[in-house]
Biopython code that builds the backbone (N, CA, C, O; Angstrom):
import numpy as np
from Bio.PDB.StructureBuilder import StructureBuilder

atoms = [
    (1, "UNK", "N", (72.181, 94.511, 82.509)),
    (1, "UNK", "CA", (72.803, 95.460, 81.606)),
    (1, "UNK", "C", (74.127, 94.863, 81.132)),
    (1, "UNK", "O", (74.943, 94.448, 81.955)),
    (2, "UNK", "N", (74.363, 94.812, 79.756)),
    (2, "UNK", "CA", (75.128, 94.174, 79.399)),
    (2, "UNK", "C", (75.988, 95.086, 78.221)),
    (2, "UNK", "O", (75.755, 95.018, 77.015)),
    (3, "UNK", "N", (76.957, 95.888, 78.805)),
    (3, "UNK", "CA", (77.809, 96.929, 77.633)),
    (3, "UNK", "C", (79.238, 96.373, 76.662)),
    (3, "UNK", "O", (80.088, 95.512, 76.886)),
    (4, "UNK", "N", (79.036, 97.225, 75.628)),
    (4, "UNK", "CA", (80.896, 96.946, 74.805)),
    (4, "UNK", "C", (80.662, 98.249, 74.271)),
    (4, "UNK", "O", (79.619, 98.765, 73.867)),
    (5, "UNK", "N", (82.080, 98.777, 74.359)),
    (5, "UNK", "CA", (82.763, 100.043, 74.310)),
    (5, "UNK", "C", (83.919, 99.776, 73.219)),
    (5, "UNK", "O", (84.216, 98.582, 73.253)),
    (6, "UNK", "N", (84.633, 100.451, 72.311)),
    (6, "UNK", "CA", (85.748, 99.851, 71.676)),
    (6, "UNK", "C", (86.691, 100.542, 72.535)),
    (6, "UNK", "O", (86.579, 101.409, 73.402)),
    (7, "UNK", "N", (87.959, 99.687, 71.867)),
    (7, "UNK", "CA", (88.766, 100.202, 73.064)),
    (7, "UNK", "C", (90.332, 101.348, 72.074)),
    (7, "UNK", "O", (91.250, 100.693, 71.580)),
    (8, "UNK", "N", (90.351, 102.152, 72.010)),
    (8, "UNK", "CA", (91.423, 102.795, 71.050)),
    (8, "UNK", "C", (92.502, 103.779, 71.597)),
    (8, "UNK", "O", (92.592, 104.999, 71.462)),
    (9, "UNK", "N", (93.300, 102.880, 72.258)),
    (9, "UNK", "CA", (94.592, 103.501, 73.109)),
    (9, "UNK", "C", (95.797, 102.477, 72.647)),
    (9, "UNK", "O", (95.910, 101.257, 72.767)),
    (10, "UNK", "N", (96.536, 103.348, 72.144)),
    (10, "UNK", "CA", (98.661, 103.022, 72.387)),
    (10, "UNK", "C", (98.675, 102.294, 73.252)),
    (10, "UNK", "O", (98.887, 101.106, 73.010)),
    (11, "UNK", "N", (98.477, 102.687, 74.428)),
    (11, "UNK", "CA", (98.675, 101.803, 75.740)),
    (11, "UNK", "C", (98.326, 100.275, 75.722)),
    (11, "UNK", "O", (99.000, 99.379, 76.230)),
    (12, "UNK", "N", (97.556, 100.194, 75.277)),
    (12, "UNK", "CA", (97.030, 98.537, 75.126)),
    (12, "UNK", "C", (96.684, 98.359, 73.514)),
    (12, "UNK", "O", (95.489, 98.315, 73.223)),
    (13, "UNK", "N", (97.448, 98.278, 72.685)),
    (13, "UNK", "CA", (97.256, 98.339, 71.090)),
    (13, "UNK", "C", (96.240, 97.097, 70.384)),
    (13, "UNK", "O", (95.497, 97.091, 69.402)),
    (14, "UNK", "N", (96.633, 96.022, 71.462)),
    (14, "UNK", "CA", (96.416, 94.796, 70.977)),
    (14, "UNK", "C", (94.870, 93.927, 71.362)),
    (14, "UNK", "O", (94.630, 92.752, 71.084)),
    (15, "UNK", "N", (93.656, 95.218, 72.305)),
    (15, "UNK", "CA", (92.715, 95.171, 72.352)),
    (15, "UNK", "C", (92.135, 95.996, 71.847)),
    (15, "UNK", "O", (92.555, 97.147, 71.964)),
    (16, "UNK", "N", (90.628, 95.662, 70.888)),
    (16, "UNK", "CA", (89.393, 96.085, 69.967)),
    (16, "UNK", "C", (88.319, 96.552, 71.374)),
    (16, "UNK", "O", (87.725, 97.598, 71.638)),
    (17, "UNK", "N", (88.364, 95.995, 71.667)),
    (17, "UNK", "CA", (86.893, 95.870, 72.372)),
    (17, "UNK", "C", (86.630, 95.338, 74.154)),
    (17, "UNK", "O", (86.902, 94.241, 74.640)),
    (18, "UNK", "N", (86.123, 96.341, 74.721)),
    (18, "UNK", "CA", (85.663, 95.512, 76.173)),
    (18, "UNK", "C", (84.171, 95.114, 76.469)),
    (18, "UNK", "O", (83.217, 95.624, 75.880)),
    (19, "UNK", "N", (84.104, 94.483, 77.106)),
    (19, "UNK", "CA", (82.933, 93.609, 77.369)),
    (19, "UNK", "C", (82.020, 94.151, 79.044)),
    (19, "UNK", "O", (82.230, 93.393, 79.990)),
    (20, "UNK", "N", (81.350, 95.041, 79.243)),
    (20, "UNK", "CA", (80.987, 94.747, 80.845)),
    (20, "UNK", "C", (79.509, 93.842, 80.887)),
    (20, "UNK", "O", (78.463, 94.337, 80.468)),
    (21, "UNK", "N", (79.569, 92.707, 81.348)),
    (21, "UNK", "CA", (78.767, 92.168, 81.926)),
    (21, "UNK", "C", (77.971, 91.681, 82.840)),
    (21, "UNK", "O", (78.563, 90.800, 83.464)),
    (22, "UNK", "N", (76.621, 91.890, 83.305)),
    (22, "UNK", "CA", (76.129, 91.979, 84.502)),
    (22, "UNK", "C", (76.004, 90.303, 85.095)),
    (22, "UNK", "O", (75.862, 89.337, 84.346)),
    (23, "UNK", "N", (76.084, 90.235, 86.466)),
    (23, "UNK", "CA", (76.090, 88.780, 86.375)),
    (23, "UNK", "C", (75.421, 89.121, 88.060)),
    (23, "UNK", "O", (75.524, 90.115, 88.780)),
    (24, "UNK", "N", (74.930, 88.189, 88.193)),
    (24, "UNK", "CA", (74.378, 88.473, 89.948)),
    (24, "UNK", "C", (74.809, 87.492, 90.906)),
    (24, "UNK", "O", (75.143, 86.435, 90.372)),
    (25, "UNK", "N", (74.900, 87.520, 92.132)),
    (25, "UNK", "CA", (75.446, 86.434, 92.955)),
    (25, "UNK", "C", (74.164, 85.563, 93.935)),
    (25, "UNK", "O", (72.995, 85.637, 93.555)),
    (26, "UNK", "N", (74.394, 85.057, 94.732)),
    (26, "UNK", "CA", (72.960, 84.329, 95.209)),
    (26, "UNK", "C", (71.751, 85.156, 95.950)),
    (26, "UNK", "O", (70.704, 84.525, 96.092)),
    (27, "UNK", "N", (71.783, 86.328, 96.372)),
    (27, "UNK", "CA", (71.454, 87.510, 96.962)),
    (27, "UNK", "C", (70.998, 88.452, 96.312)),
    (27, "UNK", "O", (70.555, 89.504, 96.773)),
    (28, "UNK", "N", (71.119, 87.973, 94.619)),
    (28, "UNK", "CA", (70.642, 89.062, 93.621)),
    (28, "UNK", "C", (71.689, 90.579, 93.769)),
    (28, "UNK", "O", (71.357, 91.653, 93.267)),
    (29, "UNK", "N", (72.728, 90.404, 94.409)),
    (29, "UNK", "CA", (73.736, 91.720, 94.160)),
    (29, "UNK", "C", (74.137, 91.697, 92.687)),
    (29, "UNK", "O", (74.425, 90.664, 92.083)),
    (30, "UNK", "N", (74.132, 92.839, 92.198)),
    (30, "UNK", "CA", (75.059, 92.985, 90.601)),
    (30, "UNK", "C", (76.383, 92.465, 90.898)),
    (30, "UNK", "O", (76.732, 92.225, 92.054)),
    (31, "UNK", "N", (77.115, 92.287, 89.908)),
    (31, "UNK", "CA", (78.666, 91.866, 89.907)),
    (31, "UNK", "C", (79.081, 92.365, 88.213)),
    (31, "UNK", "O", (78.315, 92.354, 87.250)),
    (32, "UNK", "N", (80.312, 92.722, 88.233)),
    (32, "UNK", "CA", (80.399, 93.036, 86.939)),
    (32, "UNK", "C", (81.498, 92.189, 86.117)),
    (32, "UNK", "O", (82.671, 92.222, 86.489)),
    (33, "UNK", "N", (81.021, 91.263, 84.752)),
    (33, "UNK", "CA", (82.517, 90.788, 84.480)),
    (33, "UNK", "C", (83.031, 91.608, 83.540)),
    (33, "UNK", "O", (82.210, 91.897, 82.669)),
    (34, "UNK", "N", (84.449, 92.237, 83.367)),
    (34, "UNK", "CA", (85.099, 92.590, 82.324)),
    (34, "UNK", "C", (85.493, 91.931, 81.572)),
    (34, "UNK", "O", (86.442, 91.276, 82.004)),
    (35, "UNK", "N", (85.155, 91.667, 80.221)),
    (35, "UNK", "CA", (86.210, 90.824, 79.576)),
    (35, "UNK", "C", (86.942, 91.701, 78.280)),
    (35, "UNK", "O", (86.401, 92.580, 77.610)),
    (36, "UNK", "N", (87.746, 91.399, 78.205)),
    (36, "UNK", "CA", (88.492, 92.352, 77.233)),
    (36, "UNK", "C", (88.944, 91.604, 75.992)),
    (36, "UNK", "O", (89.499, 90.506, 75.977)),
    (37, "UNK", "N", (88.570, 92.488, 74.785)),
    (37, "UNK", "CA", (88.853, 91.212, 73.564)),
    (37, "UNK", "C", (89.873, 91.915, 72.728)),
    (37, "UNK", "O", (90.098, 93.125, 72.770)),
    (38, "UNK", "N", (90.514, 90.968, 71.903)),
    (38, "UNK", "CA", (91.774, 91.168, 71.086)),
    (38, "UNK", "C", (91.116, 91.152, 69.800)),
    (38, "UNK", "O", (91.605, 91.627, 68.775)),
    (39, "UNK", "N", (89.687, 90.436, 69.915)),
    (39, "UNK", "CA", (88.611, 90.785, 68.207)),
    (39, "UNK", "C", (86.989, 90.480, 69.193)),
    (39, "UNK", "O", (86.468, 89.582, 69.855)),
    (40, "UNK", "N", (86.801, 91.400, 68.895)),
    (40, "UNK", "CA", (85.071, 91.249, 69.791)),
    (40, "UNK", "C", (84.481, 90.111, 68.586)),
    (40, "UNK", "O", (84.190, 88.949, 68.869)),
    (41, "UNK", "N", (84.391, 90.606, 67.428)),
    (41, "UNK", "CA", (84.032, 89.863, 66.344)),
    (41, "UNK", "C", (84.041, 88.440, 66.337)),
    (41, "UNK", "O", (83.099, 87.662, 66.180)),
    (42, "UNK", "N", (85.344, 88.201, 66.545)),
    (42, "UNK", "CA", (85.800, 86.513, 66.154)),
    (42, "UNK", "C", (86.204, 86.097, 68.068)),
    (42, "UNK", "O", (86.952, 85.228, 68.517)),
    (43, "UNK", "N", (85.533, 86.908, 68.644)),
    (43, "UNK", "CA", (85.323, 86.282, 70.417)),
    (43, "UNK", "C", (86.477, 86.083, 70.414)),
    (43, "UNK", "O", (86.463, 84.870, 70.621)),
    (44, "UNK", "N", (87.798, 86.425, 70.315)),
    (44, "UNK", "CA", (89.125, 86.384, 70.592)),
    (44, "UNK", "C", (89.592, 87.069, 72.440)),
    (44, "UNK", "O", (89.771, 88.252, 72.728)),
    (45, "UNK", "N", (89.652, 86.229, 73.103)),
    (45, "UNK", "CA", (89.458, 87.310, 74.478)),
    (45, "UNK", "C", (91.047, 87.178, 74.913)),
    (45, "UNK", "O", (91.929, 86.335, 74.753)),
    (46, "UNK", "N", (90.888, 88.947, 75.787)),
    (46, "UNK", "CA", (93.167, 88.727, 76.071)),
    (46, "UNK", "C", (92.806, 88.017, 77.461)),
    (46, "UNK", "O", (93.393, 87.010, 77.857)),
    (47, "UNK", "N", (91.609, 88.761, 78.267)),
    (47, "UNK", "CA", (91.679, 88.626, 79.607)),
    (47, "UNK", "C", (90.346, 88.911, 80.518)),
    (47, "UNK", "O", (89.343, 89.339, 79.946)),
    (48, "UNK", "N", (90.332, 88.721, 81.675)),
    (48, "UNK", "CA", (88.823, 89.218, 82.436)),
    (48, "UNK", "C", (88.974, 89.966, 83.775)),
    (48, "UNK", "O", (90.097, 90.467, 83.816)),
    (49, "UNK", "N", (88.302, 90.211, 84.818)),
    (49, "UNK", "CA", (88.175, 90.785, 85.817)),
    (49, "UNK", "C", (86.962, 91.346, 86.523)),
    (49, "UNK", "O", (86.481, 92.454, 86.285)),
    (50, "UNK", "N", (86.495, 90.449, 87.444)),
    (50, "UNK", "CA", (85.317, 90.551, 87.974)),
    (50, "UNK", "C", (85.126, 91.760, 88.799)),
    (50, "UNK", "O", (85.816, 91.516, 89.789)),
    (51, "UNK", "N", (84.604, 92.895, 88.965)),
    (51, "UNK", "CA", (84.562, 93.827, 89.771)),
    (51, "UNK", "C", (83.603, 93.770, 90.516)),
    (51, "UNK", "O", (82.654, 93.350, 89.853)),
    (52, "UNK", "N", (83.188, 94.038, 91.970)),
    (52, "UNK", "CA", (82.293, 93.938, 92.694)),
    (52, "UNK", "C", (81.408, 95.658, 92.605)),
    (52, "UNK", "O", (80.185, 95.580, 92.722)),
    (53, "UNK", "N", (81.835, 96.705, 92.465)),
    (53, "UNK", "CA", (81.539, 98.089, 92.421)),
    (53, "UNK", "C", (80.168, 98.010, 91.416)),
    (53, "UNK", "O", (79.628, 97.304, 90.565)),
    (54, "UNK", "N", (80.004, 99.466, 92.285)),
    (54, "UNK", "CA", (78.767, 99.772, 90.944)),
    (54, "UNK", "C", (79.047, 100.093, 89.939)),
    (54, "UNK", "O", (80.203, 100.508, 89.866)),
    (55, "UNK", "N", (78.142, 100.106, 88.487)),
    (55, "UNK", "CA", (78.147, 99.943, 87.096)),
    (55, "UNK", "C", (79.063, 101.331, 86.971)),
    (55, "UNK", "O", (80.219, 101.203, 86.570)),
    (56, "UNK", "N", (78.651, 102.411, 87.248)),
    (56, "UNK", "CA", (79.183, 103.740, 87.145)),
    (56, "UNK", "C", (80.830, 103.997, 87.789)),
    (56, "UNK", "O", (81.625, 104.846, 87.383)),
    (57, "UNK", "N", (80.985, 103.303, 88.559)),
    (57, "UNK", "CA", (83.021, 103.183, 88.986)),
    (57, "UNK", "C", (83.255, 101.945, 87.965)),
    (57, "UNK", "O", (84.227, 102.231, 87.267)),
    (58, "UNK", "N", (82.944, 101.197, 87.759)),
    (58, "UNK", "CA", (83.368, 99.918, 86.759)),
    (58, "UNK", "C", (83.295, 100.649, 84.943)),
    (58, "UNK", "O", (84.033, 100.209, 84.062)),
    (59, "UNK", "N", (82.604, 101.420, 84.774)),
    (59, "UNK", "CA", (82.636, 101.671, 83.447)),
    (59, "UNK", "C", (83.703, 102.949, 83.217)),
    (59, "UNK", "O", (84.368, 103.133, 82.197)),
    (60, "UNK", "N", (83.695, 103.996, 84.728)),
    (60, "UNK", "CA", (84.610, 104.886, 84.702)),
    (60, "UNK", "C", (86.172, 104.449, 84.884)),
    (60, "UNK", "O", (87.028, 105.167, 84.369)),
    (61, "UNK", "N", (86.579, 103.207, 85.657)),
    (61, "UNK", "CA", (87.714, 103.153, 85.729)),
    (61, "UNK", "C", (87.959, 102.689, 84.213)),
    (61, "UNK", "O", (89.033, 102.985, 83.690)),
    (62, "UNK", "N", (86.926, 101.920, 83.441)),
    (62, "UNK", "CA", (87.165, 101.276, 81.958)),
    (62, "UNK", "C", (87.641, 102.713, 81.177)),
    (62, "UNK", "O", (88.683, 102.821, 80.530)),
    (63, "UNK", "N", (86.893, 103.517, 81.334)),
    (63, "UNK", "CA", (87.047, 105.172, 80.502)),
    (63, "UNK", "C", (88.715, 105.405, 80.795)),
    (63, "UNK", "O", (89.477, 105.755, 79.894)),
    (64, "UNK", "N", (88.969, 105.264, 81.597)),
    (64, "UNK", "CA", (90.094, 106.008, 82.019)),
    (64, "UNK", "C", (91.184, 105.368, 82.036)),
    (64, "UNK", "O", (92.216, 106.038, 82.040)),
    (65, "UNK", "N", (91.295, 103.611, 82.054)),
    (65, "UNK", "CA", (92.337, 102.853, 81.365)),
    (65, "UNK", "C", (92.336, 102.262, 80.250)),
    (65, "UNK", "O", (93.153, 101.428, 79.860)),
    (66, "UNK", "N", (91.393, 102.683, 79.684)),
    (66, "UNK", "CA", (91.299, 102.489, 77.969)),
    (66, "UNK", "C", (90.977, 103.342, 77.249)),
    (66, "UNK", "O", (90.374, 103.045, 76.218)),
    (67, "UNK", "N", (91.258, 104.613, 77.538)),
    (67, "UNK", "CA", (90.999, 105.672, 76.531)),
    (67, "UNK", "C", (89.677, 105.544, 76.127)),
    (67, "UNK", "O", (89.726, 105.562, 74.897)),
    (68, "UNK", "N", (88.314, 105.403, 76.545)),
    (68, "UNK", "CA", (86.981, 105.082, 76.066)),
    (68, "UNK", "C", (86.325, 106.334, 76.443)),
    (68, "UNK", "O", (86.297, 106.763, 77.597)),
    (69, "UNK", "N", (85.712, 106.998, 75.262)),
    (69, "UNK", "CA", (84.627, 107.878, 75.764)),
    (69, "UNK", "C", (82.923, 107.963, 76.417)),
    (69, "UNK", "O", (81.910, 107.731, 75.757)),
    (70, "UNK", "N", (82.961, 108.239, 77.427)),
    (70, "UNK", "CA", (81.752, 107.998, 78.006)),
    (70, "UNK", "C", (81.044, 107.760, 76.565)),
    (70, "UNK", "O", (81.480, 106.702, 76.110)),
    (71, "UNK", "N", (80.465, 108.132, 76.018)),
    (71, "UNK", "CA", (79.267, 107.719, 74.692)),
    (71, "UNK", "C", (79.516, 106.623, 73.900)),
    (71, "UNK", "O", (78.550, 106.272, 73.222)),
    (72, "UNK", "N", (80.792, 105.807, 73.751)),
    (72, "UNK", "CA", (81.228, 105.232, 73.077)),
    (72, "UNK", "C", (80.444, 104.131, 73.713)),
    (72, "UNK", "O", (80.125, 103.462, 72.730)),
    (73, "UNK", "N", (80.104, 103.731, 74.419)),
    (73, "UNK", "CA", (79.269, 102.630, 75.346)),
    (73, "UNK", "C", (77.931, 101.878, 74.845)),
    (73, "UNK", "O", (76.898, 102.251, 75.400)),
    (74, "UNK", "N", (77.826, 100.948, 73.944)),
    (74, "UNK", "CA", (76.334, 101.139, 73.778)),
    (74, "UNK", "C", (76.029, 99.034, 74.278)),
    (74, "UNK", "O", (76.799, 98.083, 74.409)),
    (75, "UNK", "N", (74.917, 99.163, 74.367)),
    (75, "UNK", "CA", (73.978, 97.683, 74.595)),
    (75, "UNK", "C", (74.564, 97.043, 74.137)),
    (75, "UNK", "O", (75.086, 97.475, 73.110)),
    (76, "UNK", "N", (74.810, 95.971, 74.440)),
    (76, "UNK", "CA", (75.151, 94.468, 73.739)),
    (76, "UNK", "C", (73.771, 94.442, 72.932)),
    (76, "UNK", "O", (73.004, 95.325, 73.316)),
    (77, "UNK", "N", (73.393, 93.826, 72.146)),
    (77, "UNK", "CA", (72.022, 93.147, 71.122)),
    (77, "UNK", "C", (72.348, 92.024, 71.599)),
    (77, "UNK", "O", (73.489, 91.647, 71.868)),
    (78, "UNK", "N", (70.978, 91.226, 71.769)),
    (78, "UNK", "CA", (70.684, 89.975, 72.049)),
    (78, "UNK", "C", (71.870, 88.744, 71.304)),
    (78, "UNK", "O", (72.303, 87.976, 72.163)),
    (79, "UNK", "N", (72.271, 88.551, 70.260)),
    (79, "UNK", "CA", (73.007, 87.761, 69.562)),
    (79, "UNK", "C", (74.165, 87.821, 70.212)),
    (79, "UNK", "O", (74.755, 86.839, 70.663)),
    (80, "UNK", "N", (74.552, 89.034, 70.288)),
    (80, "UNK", "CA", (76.093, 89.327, 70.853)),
    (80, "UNK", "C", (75.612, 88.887, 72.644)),
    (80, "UNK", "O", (76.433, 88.143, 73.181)),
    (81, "UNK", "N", (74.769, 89.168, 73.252)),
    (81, "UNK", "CA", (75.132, 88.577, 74.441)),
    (81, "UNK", "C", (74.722, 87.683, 74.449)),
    (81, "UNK", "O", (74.308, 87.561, 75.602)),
    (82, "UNK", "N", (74.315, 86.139, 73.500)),
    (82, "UNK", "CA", (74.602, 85.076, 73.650)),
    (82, "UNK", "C", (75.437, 84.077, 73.712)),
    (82, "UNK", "O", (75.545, 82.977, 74.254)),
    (83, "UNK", "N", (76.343, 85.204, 72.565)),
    (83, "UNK", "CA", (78.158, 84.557, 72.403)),
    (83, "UNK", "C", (78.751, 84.404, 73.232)),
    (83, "UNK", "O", (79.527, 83.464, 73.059)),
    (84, "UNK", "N", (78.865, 85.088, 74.603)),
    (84, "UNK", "CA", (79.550, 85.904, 75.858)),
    (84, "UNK", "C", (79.775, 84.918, 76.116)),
    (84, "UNK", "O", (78.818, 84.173, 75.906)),
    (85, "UNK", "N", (80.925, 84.273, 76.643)),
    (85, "UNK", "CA", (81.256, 83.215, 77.691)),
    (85, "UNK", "C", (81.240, 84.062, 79.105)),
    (85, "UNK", "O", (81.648, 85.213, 79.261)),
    (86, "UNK", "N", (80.667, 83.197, 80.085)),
    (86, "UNK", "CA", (80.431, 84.105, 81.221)),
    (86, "UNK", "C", (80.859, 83.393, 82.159)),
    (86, "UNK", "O", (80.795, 83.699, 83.349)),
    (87, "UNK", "N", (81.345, 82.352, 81.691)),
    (87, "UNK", "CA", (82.099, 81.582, 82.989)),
    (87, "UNK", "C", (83.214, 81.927, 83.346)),
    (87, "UNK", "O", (84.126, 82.310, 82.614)),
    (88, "UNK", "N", (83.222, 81.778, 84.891)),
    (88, "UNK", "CA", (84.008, 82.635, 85.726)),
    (88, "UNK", "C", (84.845, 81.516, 86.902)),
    (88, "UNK", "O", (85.601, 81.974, 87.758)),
]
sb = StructureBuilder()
sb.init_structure("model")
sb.init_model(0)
sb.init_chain("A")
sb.init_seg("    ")
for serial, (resi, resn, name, xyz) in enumerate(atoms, 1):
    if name == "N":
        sb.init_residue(resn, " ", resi, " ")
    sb.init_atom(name, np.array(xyz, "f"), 0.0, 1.0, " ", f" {name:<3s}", serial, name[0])
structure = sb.get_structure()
């Protein structure tokens, strides 16, 4: 599962867009990367943060320090999660 949410808070003016990405470790556990962009568009990224939690605390703490409304959340499309740099 691979989400972007826009991101539209005062608080952080200077990010468009967050990134959650599913990534797994050798054990097949989920892992989540955040990446946060300054233009989702032109892959401009401010910053990242790997969370170990499940999808549902990782997307809620995103709701709640970025002003994001639960619905605002939708699929990456295939193109867009090819762009993803996922190196960590």
């Amino acid at each position: 599962m691979h989400l972007f949410a826009p991101v539209q808070t005062d608080t952080y003016p200077r990010l468009d867009g967050i990134v959650l990405f599913e990534l797994f470790d050798t054990e097949g556990s989920p892992m989540y990367l955040e990446i946060r962009y300054s233009s989702f568009v032109y892959q401009q990224v401010d910053g990242d943060h790997l969370f170990l939690e499940p999808i549902d605390v990782v997307k809620q703490q995103a709701e709640e320090t970025y002003n994001i409304a639960p619905e605002a959340w939708r699929a990456l499309t295939q193109n867009e999660t090819q762009l993803i740099d996922k190196r960590i």
